[in-house]
ZANU-440701 format. One line per 4 residues: number of its first residue (from 1); for each residue z, x, y of C-alpha. Coordinates in nm, 4 decimals. Last residue first. Layout:
residues N
NUM = Z,X,Y ~ ...
//
This chain:
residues 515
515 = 10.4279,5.7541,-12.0423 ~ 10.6437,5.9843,-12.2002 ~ 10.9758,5.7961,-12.1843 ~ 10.8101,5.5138,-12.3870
511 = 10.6782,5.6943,-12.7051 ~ 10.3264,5.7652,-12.7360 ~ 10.0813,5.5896,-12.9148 ~ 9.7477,5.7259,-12.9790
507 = 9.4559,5.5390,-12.8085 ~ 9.3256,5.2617,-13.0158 ~ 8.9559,5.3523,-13.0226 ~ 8.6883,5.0725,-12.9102
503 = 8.3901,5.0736,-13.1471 ~ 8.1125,5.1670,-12.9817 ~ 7.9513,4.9973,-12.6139 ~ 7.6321,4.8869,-12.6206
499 = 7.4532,5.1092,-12.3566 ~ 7.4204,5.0145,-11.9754 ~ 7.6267,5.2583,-11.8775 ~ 7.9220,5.0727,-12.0310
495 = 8.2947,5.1965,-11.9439 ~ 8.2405,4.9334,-11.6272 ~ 7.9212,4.6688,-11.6130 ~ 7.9867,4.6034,-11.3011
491 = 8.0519,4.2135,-11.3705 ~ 8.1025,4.0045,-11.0545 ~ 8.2644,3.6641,-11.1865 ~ 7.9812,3.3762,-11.1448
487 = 8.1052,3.1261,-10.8433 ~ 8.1390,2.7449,-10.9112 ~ 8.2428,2.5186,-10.7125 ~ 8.3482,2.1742,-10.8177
483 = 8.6947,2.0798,-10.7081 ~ 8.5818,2.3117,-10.3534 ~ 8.6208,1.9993,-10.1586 ~ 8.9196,1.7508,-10.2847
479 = 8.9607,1.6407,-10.6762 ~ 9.3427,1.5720,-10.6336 ~ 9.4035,1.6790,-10.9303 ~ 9.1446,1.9695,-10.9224
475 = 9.2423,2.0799,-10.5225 ~ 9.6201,2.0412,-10.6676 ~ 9.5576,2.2987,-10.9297 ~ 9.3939,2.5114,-10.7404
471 = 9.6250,2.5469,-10.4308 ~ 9.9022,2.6085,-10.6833 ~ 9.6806,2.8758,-10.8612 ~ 9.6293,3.0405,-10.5220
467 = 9.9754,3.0705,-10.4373 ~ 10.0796,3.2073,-10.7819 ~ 9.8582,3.4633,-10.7773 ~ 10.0967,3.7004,-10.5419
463 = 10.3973,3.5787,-10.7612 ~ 10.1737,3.6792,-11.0558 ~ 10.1340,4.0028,-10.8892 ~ 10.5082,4.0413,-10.8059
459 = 10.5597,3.9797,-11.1568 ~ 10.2994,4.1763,-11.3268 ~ 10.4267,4.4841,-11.1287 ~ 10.7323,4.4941,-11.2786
455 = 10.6203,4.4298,-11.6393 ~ 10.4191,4.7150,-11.6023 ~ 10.6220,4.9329,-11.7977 ~ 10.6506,4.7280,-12.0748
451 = 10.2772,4.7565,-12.1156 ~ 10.2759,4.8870,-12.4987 ~ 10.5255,4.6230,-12.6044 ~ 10.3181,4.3170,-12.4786
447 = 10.4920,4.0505,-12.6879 ~ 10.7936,4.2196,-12.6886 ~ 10.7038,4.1167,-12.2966 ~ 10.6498,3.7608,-12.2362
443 = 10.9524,3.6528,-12.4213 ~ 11.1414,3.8944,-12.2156 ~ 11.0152,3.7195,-11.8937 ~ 11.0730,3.4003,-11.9723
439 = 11.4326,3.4813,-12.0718 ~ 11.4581,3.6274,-11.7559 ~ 11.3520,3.3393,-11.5367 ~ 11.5790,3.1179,-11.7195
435 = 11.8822,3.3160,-11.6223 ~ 11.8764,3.4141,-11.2937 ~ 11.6764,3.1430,-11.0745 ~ 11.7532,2.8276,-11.2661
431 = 12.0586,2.9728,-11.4483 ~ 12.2047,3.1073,-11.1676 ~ 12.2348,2.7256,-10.9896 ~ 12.0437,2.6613,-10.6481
427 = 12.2793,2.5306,-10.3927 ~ 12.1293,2.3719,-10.1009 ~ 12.3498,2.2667,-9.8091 ~ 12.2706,2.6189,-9.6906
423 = 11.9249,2.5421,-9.5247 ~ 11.8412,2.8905,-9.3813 ~ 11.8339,3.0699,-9.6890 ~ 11.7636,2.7785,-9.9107
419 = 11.4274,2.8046,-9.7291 ~ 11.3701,3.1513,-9.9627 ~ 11.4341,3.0237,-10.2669 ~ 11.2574,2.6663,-10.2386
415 = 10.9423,2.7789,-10.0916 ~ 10.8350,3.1514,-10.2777 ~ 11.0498,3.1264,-10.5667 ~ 11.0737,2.7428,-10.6628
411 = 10.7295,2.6593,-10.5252 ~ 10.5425,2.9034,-10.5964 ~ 10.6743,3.0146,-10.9575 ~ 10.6509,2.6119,-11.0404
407 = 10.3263,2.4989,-10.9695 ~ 10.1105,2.6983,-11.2109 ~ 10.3346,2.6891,-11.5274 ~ 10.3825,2.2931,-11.4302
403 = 9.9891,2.2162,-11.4410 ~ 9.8033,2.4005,-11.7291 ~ 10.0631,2.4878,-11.9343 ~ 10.3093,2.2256,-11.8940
399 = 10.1175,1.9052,-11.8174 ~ 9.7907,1.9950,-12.0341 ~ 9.8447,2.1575,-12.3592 ~ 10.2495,2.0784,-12.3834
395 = 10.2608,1.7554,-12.2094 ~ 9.9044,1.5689,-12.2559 ~ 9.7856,1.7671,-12.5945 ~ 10.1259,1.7648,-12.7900
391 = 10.1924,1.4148,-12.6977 ~ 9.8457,1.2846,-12.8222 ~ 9.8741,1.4959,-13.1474 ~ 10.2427,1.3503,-13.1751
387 = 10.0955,0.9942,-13.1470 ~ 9.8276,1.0834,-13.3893 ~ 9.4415,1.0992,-13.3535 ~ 9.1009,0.8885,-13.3769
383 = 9.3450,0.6149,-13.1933 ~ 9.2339,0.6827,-12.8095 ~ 9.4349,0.5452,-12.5098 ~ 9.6285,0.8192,-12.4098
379 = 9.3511,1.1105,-12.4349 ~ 9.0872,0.8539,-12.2905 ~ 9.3937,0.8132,-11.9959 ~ 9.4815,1.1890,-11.9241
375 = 9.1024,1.2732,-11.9725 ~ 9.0096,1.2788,-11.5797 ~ 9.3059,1.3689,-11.4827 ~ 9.3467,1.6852,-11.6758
371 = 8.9730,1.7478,-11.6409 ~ 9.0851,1.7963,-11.2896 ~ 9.3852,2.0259,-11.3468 ~ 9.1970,2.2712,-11.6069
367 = 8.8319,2.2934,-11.3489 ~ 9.0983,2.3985,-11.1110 ~ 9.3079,2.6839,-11.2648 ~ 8.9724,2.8392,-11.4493
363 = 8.7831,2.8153,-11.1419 ~ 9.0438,2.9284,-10.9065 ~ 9.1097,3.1944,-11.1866 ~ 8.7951,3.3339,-11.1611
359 = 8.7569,3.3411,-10.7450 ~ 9.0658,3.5187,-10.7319 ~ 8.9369,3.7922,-11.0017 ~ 8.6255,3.8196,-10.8366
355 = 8.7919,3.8747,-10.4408 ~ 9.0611,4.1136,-10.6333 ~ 8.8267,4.3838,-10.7740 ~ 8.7932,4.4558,-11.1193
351 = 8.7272,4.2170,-11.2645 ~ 8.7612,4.2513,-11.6912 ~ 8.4713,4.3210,-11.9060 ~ 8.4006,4.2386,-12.2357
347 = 8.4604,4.3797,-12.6108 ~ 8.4764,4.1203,-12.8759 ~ 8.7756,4.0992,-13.1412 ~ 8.7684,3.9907,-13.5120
343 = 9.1555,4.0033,-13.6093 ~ 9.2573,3.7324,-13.4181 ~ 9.0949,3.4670,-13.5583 ~ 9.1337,3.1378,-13.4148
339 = 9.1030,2.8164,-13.5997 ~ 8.9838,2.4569,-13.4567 ~ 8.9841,2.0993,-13.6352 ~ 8.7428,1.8591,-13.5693
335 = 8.9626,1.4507,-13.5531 ~ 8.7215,1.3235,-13.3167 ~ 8.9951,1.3290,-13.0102 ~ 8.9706,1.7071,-13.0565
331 = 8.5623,1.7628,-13.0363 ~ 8.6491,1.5655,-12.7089 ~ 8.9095,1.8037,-12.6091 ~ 8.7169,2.1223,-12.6929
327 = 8.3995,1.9819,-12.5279 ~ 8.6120,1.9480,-12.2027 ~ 8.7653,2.3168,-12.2489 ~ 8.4170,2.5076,-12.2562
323 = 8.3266,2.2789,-11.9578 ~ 8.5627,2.3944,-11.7472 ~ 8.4286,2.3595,-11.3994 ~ 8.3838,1.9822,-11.4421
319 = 8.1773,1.7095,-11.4854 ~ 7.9282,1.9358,-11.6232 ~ 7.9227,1.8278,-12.0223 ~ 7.8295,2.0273,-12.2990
315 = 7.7887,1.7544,-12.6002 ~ 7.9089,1.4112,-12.6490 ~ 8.1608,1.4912,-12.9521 ~ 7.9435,1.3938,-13.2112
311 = 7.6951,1.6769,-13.0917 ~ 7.9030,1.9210,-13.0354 ~ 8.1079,1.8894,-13.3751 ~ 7.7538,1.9045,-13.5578
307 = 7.6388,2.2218,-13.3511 ~ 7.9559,2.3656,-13.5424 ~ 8.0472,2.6201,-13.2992 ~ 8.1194,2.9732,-13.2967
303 = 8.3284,3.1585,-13.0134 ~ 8.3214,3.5081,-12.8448 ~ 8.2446,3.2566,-12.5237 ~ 8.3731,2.9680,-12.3396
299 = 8.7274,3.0029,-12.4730 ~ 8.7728,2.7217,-12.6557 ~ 9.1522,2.5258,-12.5441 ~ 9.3494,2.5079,-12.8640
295 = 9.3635,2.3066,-13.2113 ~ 9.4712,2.3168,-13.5452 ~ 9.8176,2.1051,-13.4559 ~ 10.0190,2.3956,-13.5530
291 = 9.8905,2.7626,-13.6650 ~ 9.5693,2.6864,-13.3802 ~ 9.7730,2.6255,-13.1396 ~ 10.0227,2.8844,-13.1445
287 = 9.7754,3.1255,-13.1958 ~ 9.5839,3.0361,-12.9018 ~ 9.8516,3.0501,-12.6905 ~ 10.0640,3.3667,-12.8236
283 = 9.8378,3.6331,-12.9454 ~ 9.5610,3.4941,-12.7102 ~ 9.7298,3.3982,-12.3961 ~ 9.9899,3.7068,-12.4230
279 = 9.6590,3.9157,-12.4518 ~ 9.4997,3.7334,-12.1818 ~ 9.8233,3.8472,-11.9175 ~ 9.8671,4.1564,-12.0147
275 = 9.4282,4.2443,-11.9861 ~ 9.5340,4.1094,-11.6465 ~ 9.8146,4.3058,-11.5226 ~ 9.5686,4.6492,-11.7071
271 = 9.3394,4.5087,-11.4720 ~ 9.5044,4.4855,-11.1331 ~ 9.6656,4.8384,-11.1801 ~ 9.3307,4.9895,-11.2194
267 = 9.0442,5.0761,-11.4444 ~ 9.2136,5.1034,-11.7413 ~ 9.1491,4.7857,-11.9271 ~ 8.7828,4.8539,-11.8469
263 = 8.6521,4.7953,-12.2337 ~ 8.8533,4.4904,-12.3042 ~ 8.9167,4.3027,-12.6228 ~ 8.8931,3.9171,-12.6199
259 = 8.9541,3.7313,-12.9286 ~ 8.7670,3.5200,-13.1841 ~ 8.7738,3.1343,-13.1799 ~ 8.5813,2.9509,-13.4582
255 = 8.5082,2.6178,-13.3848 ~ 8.4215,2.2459,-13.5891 ~ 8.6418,2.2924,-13.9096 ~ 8.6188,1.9857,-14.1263
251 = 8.3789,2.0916,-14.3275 ~ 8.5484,2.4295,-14.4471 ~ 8.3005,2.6574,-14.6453 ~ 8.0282,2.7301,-14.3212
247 = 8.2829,2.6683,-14.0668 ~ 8.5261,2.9808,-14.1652 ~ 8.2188,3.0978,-14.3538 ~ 8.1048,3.1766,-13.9742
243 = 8.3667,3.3881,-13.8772 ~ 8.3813,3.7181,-14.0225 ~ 7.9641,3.7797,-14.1234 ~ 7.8808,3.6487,-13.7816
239 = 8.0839,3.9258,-13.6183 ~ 7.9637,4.2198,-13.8318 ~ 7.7308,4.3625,-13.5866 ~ 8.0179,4.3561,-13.3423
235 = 8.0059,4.1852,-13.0149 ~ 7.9401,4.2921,-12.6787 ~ 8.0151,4.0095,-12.3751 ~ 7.9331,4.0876,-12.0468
231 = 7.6634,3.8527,-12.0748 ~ 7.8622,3.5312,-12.2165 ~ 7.8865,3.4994,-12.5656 ~ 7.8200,3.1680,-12.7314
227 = 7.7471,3.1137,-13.0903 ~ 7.6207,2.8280,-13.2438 ~ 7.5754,2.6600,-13.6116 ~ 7.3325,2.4898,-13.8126
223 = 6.9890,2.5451,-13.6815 ~ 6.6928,2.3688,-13.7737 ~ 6.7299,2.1527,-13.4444 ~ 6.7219,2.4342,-13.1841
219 = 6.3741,2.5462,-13.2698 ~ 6.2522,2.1768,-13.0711 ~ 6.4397,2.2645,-12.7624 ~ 6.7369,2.0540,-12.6366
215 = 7.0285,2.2651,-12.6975 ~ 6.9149,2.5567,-12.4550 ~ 6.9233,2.2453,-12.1817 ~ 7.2862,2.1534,-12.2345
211 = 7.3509,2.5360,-12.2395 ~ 7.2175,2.5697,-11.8927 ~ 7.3731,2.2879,-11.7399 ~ 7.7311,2.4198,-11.8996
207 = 7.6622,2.6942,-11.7109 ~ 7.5746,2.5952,-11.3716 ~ 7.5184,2.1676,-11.4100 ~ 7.2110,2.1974,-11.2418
203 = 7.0876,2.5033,-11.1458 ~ 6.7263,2.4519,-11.1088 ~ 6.3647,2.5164,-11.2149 ~ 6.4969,2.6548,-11.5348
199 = 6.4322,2.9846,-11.7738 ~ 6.4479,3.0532,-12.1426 ~ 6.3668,3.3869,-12.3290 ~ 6.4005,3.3597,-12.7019
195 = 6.4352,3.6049,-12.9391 ~ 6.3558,3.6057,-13.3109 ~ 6.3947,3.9804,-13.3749 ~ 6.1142,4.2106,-13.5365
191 = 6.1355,4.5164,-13.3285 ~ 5.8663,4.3693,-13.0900 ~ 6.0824,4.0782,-13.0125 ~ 6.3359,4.3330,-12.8870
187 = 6.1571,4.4300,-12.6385 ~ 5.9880,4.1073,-12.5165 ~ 6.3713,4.0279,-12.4995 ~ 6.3940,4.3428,-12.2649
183 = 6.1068,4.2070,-12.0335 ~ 6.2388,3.8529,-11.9704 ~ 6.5774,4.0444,-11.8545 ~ 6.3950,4.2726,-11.6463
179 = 6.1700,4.0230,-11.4910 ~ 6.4289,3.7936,-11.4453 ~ 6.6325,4.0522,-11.2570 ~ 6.3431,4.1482,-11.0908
175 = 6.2561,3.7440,-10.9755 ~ 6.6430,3.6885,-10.8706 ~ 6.7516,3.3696,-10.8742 ~ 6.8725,3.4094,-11.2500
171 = 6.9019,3.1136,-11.4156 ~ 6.8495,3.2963,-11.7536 ~ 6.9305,3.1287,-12.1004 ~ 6.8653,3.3944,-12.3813
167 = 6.8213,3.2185,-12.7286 ~ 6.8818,3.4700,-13.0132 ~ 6.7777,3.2803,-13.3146 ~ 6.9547,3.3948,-13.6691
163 = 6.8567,3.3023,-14.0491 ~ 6.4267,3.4995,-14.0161 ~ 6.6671,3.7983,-13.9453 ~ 6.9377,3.8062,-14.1724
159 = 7.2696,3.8614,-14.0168 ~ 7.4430,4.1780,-13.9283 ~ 7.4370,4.1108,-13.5387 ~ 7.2024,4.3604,-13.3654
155 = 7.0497,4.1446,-13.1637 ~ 7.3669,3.9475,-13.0064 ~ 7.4843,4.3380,-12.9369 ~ 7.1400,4.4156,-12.7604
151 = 7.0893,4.1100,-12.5732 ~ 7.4703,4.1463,-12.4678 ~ 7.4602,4.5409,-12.3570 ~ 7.0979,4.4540,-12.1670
147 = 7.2170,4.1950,-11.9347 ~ 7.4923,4.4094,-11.8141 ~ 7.4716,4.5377,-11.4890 ~ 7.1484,4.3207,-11.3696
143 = 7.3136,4.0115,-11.4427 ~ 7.1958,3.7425,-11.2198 ~ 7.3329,3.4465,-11.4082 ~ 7.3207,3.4756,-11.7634
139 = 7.3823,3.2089,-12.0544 ~ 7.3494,3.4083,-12.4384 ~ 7.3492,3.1187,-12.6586 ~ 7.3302,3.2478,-13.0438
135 = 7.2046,3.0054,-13.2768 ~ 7.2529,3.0052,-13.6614 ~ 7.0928,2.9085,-13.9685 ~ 7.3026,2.9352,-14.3011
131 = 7.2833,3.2185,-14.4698 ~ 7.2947,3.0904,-14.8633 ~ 6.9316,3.0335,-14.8398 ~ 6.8732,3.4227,-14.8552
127 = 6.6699,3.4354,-15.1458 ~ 6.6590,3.0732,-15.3338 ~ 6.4015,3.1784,-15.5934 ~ 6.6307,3.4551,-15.6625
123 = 6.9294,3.2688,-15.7786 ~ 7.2354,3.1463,-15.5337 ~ 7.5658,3.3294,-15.6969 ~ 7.7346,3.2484,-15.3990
119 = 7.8442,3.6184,-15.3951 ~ 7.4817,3.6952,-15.2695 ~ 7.4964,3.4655,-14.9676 ~ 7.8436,3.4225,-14.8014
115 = 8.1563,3.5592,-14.7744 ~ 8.4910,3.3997,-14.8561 ~ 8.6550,3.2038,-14.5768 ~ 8.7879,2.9384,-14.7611
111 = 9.1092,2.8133,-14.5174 ~ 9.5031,2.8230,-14.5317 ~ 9.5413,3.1801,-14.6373 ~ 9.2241,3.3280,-14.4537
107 = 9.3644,3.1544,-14.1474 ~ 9.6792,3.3454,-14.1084 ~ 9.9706,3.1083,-14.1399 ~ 10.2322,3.2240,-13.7779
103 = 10.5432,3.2717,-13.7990 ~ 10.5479,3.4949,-13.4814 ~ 10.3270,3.2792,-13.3076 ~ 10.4782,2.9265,-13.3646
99 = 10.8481,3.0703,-13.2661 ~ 10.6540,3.2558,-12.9347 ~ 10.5015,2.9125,-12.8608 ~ 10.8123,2.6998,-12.9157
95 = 10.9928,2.9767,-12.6788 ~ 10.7604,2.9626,-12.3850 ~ 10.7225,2.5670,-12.3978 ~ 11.0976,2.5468,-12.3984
91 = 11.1593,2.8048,-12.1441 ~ 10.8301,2.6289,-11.9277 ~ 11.0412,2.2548,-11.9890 ~ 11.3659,2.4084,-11.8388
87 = 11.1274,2.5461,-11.5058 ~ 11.0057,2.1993,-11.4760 ~ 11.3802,2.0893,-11.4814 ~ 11.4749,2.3464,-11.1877
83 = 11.1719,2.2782,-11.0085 ~ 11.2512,1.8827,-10.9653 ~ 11.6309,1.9790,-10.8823 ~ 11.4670,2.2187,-10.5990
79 = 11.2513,1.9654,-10.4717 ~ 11.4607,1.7008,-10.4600 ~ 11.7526,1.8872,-10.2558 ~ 11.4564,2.0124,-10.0570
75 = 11.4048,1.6640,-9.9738 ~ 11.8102,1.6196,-9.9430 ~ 11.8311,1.9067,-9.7505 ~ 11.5538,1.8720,-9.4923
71 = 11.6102,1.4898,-9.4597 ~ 11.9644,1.4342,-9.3001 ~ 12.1481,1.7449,-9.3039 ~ 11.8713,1.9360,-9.1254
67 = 11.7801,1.6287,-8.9143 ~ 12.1371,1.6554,-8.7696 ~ 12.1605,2.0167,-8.7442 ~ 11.8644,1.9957,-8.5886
63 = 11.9588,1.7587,-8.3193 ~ 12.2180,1.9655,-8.2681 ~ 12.0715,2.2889,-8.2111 ~ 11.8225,2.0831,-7.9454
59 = 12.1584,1.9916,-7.7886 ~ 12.2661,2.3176,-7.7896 ~ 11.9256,2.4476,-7.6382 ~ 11.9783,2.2192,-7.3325
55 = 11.8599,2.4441,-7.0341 ~ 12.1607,2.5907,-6.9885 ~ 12.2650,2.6933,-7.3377 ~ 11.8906,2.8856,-7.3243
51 = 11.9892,3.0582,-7.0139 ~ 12.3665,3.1426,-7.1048 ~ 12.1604,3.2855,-7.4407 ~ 11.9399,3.4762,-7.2542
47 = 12.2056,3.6342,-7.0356 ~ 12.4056,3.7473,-7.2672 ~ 12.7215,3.5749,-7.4030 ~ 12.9629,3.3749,-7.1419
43 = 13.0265,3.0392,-6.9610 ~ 12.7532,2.8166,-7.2420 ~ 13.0678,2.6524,-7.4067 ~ 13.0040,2.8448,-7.7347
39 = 12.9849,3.1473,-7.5367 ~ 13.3366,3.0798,-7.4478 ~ 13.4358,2.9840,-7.7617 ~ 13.3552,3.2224,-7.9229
35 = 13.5137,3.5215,-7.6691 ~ 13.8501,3.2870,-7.6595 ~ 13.8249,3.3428,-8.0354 ~ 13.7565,3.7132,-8.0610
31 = 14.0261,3.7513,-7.8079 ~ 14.2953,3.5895,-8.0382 ~ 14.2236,3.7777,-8.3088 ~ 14.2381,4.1351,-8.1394
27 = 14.5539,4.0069,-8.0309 ~ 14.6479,3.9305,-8.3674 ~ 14.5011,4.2231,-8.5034 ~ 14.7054,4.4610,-8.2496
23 = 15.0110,4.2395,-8.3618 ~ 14.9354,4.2657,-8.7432 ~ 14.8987,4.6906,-8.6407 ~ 15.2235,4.7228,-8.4578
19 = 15.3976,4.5545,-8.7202 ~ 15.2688,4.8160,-8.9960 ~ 15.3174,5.0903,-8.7816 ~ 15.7268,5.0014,-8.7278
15 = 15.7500,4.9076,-9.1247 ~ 15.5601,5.2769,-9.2215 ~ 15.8537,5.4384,-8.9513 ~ 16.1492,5.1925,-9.1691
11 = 15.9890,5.3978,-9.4480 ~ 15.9878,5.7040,-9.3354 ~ 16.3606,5.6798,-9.1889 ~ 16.4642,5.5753,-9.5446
7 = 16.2899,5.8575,-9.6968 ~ 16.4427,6.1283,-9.5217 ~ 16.8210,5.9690,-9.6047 ~ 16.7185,5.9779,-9.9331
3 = 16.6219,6.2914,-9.9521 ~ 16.9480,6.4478,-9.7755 ~ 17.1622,6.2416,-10.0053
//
């Protein structure tokens, strides 16, 4: 009984603490209150605070309160639902795009691409007819750094001599670098190549100016097809041999997309983000495109052209920033067809400093948006193409990827996120900031598996970029000052030294914990 007797007094002891505590709390309570409500009334709190109560900062508090509930919320309200649905339609777009990708029909199995000359079983009288006669557009701006790697490469392109014209379009402003550039065609004329130096009095029109131009000389006419590299570009002595019996065998094929491959990938942080970021746009983008509707935005360079195709589609045209894009759309409406091959790849240059690679993707971003809204009505009004062709170019090719995917990661996560904060009659859902953001993200990297790593760092990057695209894409839709300006992307001429640059080697793979 002893034991139980023990117990019972510590028990009714645990009661006695127990109800001491609740009425400590309840006073404690109770003071907290009077203490609230007496700074609420303006007679206590700090100093400051009695000051600012004083001189009618509750009222002020009020007022805002008021507006707060009135327009804040339910414009952010808007906002927020508005971003939420865009951010639906980016999953959607994300995950048709990966599904087109991954089942993708390589072009060799849906197109003739066998090769050309000999195996046409042309007889000798005919010699090396079977080439047909090609152009290769090399525009160039100033390029000290690296005018010689793309005279060289477009030079030494496995393709008979006296079948090939290697037209060099300088508007340098700089008389040595025009010197130097004229000098190293003279060069390479010497060694038996068909090179052509061409200069302007002006600027007009920037790029697509100069390639307008290059078109309209006499040599130009004899010449079936076009190439277009830009001067950082390098490609491989077999690149004519690999892409142009895609257009020389299939008539209704206007351009031949190859892909990008880097030779500064490793430079920095910033450029391994962005050789991520083009080789999700080519291995998902492009090959979505061309694997369902047979069409995709032209790259402005590492491509071949049917001069044909240009021609019946209006030609290179200056009205915007993009011009590589607007002939792409018009060759479109006509009914041309596009294919991309992945397999051939061209070694360039990525910037690699932040004031070139902001000053890229302005132009990119905004020439996009304003030949958006300068095509959205020919592209809605034509009938050369399909309803679902038409749908397929104004919301997934236009609206979503060149519009919405820019808008929406400011907006939602650096406006509507962070004011929700302070506004809490917002409620954002998980799956609009959790959920869908994820599966975006995942999507983006299996196809990246070797940068995994730096998936991280891509995001708060893109977040970084995403102001700057937004400002872009509303400057081109709205066509306001800078809609048209044009800045050439610094090239350094990185990994190069001024020598074509050899085959790139895949560097061995290592296994995920060791990197």
């Amino acid at each position: 009984c002893a034991p139980t007797r023990t117990t019972g007094k510590a028990a009714s002891k645990s009661q006695k603490e127990a109800r001491s505590r609740m009425a400590g709390d309840g006073e404690g309570a109770a003071a907290f209150a009077a203490a609230k409500a007496e700074w609420l009334d303006g007679s206590g709190g700090l100093p400051l605070l009695r000051w600012w109560r004083a001189s009618g900062g509750g009222e002020l508090l009020g007022r805002w309160d008021a507006v707060r509930a009135g327009a804040v919320a339910p414009a952010l309200a808007a906002v927020s639902g508005a971003c939420l649905a865009m951010s639906a339609m980016l999953l959607a777009e994300a995950v048709f795009m990966a599904a087109a990708s991954l089942v993708r029909r390589r072009p060799e199995r849906r197109y003739s691409a066998g090769p050309l000359g000999a195996q046409d079983g042309e007889d000798e009288e005919r010699g090396l007819l079977g080439y047909p006669m090609v152009l290769v557009q090399i525009p160039m701006y100033n390029e000290r750094e690296v005018y010689k790697l793309s005279i060289g490469a477009a030079c030494g392109l496995s393709w008979p001599s006296d079948r090939v014209i290697v037209q060099v379009l300088d508007d340098s402003t700089d008389p040595t670098i025009k010197d130097l550039v004229e000098l190293e065609c003279k060069i390479w004329a010497k060694k038996g190549k068909n090179v052509k130096y061409e200069v302007r009095n002006n600027r007009e029109g920037y790029k697509a100016g100069a390639l307008k131009e290059g078109m309209l000389h006499a040599y130009v006419q004899q010449c079936d097809f076009l190439a277009v590299f830009d001067a950082d570009f390098q490609p491989e002595p077999d690149f004519l041999m690999r892409t142009i019996p895609y257009l020389a065998r299939n008539p209704q094929i206007a351009l031949v997309q190859a892909r990008w491959e880097f030779v500064n990938p490793n430079e920095c942080l910033m450029t391994r983000i962005q050789k991520m970021t083009l080789d999700y746009h080519f291995k998902v983008e492009q090959e979505a495109g061309s694997s369902t509707f047979a069409f995709f935005g032209f790259n402005g360079t590492a491509g071949v052209w049917r001069i044909s195709a240009i021609k019946e589609a209006g030609g290179w045209d200056d009205r915007t920033t993009v011009e590589d894009m607007d002939l792409a759309v018009r060759a479109g409406l006509k009914g041309w067809k596009f294919v991309y091959v992945g397999d051939v790849k061209v070694k360039s240059e990525l910037p690699s400093n932040l004031k070139a690679y902001r000053r890229q993707q302005h132009r990119w971003t905004c020439g996009a948006a304003n030949l958006f809204r300068k095509m959205g009505a020919e592209i809605l009004l034509t009938k050369e193409v399909s309803l679902w062709w038409k749908l397929y170019l104004l919301y997934s090719f236009f609206l979503v990827r060149k519009v919405v995917a820019h808008v929406v990661p400011f907006v939602l996560y650096c406006v509507v996120i962070p004011f929700s904060v302070l506004i809490p009659e917002i409620k954002i859902p998980a799956w609009g900031v959790v959920y869908i953001p994820t599966a975006i993200t995942v999507l983006y990297a299996v196809r990246n598996p070797s940068s995994i790593h730096f998936i991280p760092f891509w995001i708060l990057f893109e977040n970084v970029m995403s102001f700057h695209r937004t400002k872009a894409t509303f400057i081109g839709l709205l066509e306001l000052g800078s809609v048209n300006e044009w800045v050439v992307t610094e090239k350094l001429g990185s990994a190069s030294n001024t020598k074509p640059v050899p085959q790139i080697l895949e560097r061995p793979r290592c296994r995920f914990w060791d990197r």
